[in-house]
C-alpha positions as CSV (number, residue, x, y, z in Angstrom):
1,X,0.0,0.0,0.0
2,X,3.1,2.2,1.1
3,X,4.5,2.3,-2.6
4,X,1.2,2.7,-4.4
5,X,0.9,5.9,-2.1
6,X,4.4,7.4,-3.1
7,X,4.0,6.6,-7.0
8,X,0.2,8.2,-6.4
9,X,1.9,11.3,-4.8
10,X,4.8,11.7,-7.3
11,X,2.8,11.4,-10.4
12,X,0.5,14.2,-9.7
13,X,2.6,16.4,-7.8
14,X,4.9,16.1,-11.2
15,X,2.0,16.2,-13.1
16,X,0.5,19.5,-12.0
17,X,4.1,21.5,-11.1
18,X,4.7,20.6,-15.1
19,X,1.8,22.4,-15.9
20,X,2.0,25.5,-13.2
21,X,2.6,28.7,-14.9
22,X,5.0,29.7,-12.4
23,X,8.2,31.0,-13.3
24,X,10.2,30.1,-10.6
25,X,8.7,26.5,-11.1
26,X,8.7,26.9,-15.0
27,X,12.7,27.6,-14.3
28,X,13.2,24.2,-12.2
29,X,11.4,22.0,-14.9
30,X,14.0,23.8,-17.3
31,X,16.9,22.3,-16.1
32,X,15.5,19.0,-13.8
33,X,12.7,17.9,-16.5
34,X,9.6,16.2,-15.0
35,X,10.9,12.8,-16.1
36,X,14.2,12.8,-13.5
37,X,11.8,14.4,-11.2
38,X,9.4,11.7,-11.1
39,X,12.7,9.3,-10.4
40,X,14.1,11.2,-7.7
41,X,11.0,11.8,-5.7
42,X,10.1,8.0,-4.3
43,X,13.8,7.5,-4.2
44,X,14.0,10.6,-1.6
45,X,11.0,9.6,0.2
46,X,12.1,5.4,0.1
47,X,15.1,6.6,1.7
48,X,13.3,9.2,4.3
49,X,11.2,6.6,5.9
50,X,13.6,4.1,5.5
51,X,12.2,1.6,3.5
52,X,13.2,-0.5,0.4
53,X,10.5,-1.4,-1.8
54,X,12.6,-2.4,-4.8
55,X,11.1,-5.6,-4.9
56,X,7.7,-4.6,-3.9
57,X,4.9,-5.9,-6.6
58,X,4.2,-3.2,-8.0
59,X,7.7,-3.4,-10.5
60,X,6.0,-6.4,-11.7
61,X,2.8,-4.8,-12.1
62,X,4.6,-2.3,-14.2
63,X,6.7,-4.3,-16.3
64,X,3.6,-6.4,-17.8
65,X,0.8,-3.7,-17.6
66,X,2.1,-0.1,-17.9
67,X,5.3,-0.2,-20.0
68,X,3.4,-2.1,-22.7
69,X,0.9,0.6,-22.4
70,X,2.7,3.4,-22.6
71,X,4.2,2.1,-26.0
72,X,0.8,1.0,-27.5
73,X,-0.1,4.6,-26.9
74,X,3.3,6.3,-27.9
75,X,3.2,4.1,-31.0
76,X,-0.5,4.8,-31.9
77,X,0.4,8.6,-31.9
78,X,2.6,8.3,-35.5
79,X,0.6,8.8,-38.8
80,X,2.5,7.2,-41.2
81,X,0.5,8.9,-44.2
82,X,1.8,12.3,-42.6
83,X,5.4,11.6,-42.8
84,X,5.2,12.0,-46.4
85,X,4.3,15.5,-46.1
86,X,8.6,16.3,-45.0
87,X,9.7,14.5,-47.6
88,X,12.0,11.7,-47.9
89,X,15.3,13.6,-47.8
90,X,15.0,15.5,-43.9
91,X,13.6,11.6,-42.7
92,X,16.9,10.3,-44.5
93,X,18.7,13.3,-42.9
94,X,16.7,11.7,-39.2
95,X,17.3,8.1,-39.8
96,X,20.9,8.6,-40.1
97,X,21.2,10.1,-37.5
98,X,19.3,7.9,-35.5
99,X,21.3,5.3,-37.2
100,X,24.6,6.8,-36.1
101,X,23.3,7.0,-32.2
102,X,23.0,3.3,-32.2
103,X,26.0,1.8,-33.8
104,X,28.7,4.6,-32.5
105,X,29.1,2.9,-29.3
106,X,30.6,-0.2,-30.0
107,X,32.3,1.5,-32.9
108,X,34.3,3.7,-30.5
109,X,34.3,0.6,-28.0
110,X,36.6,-1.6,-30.6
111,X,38.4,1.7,-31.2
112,X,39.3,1.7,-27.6
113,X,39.2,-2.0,-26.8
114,X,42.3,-2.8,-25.1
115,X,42.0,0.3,-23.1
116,X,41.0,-0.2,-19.2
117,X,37.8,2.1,-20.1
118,X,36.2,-0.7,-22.2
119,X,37.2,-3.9,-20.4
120,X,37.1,-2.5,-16.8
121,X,34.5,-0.1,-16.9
122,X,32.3,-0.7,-20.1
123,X,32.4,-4.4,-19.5
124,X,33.7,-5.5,-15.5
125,X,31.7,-2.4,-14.4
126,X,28.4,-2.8,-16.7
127,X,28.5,0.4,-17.6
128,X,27.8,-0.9,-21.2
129,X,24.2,-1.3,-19.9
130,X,23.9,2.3,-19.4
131,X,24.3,2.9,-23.6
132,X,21.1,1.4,-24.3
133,X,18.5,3.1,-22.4
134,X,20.5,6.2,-23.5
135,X,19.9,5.1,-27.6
136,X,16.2,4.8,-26.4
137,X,16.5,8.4,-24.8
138,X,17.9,10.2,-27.7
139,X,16.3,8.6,-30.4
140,X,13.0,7.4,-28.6
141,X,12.5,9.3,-25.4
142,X,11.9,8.2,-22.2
143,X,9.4,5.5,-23.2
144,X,12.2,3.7,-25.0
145,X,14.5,4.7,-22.6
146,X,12.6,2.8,-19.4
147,X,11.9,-0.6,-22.3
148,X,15.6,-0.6,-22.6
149,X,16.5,-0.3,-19.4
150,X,14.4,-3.2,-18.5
151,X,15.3,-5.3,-21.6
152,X,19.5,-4.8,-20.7
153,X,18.6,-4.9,-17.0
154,X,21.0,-1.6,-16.6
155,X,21.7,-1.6,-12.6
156,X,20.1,1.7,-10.7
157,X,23.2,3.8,-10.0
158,X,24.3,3.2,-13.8
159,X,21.1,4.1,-14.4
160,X,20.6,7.3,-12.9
161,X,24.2,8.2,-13.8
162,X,22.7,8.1,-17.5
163,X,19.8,10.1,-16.2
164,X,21.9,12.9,-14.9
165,X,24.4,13.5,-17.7
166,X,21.7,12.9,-20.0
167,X,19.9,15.7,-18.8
168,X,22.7,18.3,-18.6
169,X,23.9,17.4,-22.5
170,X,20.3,18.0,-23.9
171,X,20.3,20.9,-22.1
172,X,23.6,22.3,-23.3
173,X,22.9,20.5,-26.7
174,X,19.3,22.4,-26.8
175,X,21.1,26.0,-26.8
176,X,23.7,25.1,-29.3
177,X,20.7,23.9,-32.0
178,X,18.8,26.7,-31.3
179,X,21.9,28.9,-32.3
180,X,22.9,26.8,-35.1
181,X,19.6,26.8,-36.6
182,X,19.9,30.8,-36.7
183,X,23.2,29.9,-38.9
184,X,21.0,28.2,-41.6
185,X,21.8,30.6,-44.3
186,X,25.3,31.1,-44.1
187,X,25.8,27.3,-43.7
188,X,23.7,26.5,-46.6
189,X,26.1,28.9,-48.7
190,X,29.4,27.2,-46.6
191,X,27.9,23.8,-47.8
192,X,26.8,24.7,-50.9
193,X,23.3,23.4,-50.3
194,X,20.9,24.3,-53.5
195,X,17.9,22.5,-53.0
196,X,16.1,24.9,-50.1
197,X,12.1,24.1,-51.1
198,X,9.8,24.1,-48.4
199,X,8.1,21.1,-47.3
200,X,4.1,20.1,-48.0
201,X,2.3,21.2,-45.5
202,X,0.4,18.7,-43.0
203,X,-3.0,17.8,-44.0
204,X,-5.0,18.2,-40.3
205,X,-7.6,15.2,-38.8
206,X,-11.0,17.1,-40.0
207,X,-13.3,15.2,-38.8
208,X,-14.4,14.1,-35.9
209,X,-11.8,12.0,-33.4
210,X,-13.2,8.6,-31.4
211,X,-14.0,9.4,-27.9
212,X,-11.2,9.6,-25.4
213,X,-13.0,6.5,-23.3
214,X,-13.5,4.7,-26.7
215,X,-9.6,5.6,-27.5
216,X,-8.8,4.2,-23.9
217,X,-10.7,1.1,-23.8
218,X,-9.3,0.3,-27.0
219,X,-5.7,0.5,-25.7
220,X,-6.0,-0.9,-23.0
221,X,-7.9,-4.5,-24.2
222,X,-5.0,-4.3,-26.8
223,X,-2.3,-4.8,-23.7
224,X,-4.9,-7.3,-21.7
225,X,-5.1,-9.4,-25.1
226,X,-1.6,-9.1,-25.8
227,X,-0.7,-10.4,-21.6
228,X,-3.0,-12.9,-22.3
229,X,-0.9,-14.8,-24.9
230,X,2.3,-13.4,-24.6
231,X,4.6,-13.9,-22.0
232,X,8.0,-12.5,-23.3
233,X,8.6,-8.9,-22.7
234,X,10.5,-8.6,-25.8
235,X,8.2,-9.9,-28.0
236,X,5.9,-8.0,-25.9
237,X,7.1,-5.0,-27.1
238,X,7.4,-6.0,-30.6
239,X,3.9,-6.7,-30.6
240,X,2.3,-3.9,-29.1
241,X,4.5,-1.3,-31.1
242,X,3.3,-3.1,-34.3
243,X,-0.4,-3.1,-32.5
244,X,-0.2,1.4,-31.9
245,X,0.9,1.3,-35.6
246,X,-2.4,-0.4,-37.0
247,X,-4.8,1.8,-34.5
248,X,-3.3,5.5,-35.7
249,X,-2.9,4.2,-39.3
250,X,-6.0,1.8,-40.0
251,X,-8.5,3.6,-37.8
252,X,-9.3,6.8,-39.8
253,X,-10.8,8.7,-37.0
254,X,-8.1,7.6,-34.1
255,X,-7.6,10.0,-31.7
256,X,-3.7,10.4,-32.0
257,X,-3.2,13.5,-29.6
258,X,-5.3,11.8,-26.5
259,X,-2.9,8.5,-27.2
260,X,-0.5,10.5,-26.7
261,X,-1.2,12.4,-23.9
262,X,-2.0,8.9,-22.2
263,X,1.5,8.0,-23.0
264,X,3.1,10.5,-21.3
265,X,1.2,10.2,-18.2
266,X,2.2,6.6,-18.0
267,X,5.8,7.4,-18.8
268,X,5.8,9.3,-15.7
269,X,4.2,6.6,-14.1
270,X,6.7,3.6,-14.6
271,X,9.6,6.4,-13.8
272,X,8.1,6.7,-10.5
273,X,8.0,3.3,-9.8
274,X,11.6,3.0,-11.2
275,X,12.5,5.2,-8.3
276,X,11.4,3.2,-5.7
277,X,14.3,0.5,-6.6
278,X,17.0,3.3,-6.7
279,X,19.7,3.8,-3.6
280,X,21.7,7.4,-3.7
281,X,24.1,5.5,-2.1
282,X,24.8,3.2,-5.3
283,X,25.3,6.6,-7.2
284,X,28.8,6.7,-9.0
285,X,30.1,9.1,-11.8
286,X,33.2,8.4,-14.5
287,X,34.9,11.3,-16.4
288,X,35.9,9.1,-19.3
289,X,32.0,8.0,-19.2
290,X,31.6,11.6,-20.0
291,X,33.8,12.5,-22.4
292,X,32.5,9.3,-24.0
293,X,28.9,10.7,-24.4
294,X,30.3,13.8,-25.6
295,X,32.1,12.3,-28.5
296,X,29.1,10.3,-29.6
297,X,26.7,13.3,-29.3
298,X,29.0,15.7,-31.4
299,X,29.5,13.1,-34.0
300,X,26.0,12.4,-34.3
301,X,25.8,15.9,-35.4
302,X,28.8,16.0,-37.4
303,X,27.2,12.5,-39.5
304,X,24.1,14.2,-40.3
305,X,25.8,17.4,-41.9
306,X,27.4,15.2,-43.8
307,X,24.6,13.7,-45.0
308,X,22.7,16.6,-45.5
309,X,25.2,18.0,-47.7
310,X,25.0,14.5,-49.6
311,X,21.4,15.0,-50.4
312,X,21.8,18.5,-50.6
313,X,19.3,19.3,-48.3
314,X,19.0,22.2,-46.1
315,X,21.1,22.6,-43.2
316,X,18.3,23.3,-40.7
317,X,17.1,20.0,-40.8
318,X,19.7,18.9,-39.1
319,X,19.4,20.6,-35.7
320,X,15.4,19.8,-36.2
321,X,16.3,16.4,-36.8
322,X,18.7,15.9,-34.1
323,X,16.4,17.8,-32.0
324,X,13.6,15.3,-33.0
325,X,15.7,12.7,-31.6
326,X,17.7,14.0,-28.9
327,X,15.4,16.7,-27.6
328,X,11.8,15.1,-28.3
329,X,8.5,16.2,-28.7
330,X,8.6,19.7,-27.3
331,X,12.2,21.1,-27.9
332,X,12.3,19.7,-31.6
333,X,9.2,22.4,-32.6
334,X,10.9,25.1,-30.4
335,X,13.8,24.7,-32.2
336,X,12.5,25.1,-35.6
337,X,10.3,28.2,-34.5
338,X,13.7,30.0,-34.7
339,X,14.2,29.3,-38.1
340,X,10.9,28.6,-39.9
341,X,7.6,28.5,-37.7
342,X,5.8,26.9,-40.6
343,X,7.8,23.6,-40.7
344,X,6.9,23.0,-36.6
345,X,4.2,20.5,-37.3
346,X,7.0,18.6,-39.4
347,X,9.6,18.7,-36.2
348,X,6.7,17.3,-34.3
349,X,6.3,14.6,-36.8
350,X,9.3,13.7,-37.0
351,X,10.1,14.1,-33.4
352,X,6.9,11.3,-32.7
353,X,8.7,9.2,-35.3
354,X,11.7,9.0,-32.9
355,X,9.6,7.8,-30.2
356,X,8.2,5.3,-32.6
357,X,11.8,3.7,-33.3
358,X,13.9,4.2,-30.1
359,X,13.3,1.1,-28.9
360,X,14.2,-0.9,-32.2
361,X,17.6,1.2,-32.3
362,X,18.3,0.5,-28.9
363,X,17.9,-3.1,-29.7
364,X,20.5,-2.8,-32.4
365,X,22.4,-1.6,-29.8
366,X,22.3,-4.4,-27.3
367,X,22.5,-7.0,-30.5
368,X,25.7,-5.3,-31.7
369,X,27.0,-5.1,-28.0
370,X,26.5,-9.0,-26.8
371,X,27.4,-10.3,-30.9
372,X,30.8,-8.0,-30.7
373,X,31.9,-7.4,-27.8
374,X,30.8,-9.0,-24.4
């Protein structure tokens, strides 16, 4: 009962700060976003009363009910028939990126393979197990990011190690795309990038959407079916992702923005109950773990302007589409309003896409990690 009241507690009190238009509250949830929030708080309070409820029932309640959930209804949010509206150039210009995120690791990992950072700390240390969930967080948000996390079984302090440098690159990496998309022009002319049309615009849901009940219902029989006959969590996964896919693209009037919004609630949700399993006293921190997320940020960015001067493409789609993938759903459109406010609904498209395929990247990940190098 105690850890139900502590995840009740954290999700709403996260829930509503979010949304307070405060500014002092506003300027917290600038720099510790709602998702870390939600992690901290029932790790804070655990440790207050001095409890452990890491293996309380409610992680297994989690793991088969509200992860699945969450990426039915993450996954029902992408239109695949509005995708073609960018154009297949800025998705190329995204999926290599996204690409790149996933296979960099254990291409820098045989770089540096008889160094002590790989085999002591990538590999003795599990620290390998932190690259994952972090694929799933810049290319698929934190929906992938908890999947991951439970698929490579990334330990707590690793874990929260991720969550804290995480946070403080997006954040540094946020300000430098929103410069460098203010640089457009004079790097389309450094680049020699001719091909500067505008993309079609986004042809809106007219009619009318199914009910929000109707839209929840339907979700959630999809996860009680899907428990029902499957017991693997990675097929799981599979399955459901393919299931949100059908709803949002064979169910004309599907209600993509309420899916949506029920995915992020439940993405707070698991992170809460995530907390309840983490110790501070586990927490460690690396330098060369750092400057190893550094490098493979910086030439995630350095990949796609190369490839955007391949398809001759315009320069800004590459802070929109790294943005799409390592800022998400709400700093990808902020970014592009700096440049061109009319292409937002595309960043938003694009940045839904990412949540769509973190997860399958970050499987890429582990596959290249346990075939290569463990």
């Amino acid at each position: 009962m105690i850890p139900v009241l502590i995840i009740s507690f954290t999700v709403i009190s996260v829930f509503f700060l979010d949304r307070w238009e405060n500014k002092h509250c506003k300027a917290i949830f600038n720099w510790v976003p709602a998702i870390l929030l939600a992690y901290l708080i029932p790790a804070a309070i655990s440790m207050l009363i001095g409890e452990d409820f890491a293996n309380a029932d409610i992680h297994w309640f989690s793991k088969t009910y509200f992860i699945p959930f969450a990426i039915v209804a993450v996954m029902s949010s992408l239109s695949i028939n509005q995708l073609k509206s960018i154009g297949w150039k800025p998705i190329a210009v995204f999926v290599i990126g996204s690409f790149w995120i996933a296979v960099f690791p254990i291409m820098l990992a045989f770089v540096l393979l008889d160094t002590s950072f790989v085999a002591n700390l990538l590999i003795h240390q599990e620290y390998w197990k932190g690259l994952p969930p972090i694929v799933g967080s810049w290319i698929g948000g934190s929906t992938s990011q908890l999947v991951l996390k439970e698929l490579v079984e990334c330990p707590e302090n690793i874990f929260l190690t991720v969550l804290v440098i995480d946070n403080i690159l997006v954040n540094i990496w946020t300000i430098l795309m929103f410069q460098g998309i203010k640089k457009t022009d004079r790097l389309n002319h450094f680049f020699k990038i001719s091909n500067l049309t505008m993309p079609e615009n986004i042809d809106e849901q007219k009619e009318k959407k199914t009910h929000p009940v109707l839209t929840f219902i339907v979700l959630l029989s999809s996860i009680l079916l899907v428990n029902n006959f499957i017991d693997s969590f990675i097929v799981k996964v599979i399955v459901v992702s393919i299931i949100g896919l059908l709803f949002s693209n064979l169910i004309k009037k599907w209600n993509i923005n309420f899916a949506l919004r029920i995915g992020s609630i439940l993405i707070l949700l698991v992170m809460a109950i995530l907390g309840l399993k983490l110790k501070f006293s586990t927490i460690e921190f690396d330098i060369a773990f750092l400057g190893f997320l550094v490098a493979w940020l910086f030439s995630h960015l350095v990949i796609m302007l190369l490839a955007a001067k391949f398809l001759n493409v315009s320069i800004a789609w590459v802070p929109i589409a790294s943005m799409a993938n390592v800022g998400g759903i709400a700093t990808a459109p902020a970014v592009t309003a700096a440049y061109e406010k009319k292409w937002m609904p595309h960043a938003i498209l694009l940045a839904i896409l990412s949540m769509a395929t973190g997860t399958l990247w970050g499987l890429l990940t582990i596959f290249l990690f346990k075939t290569f190098l463990l």
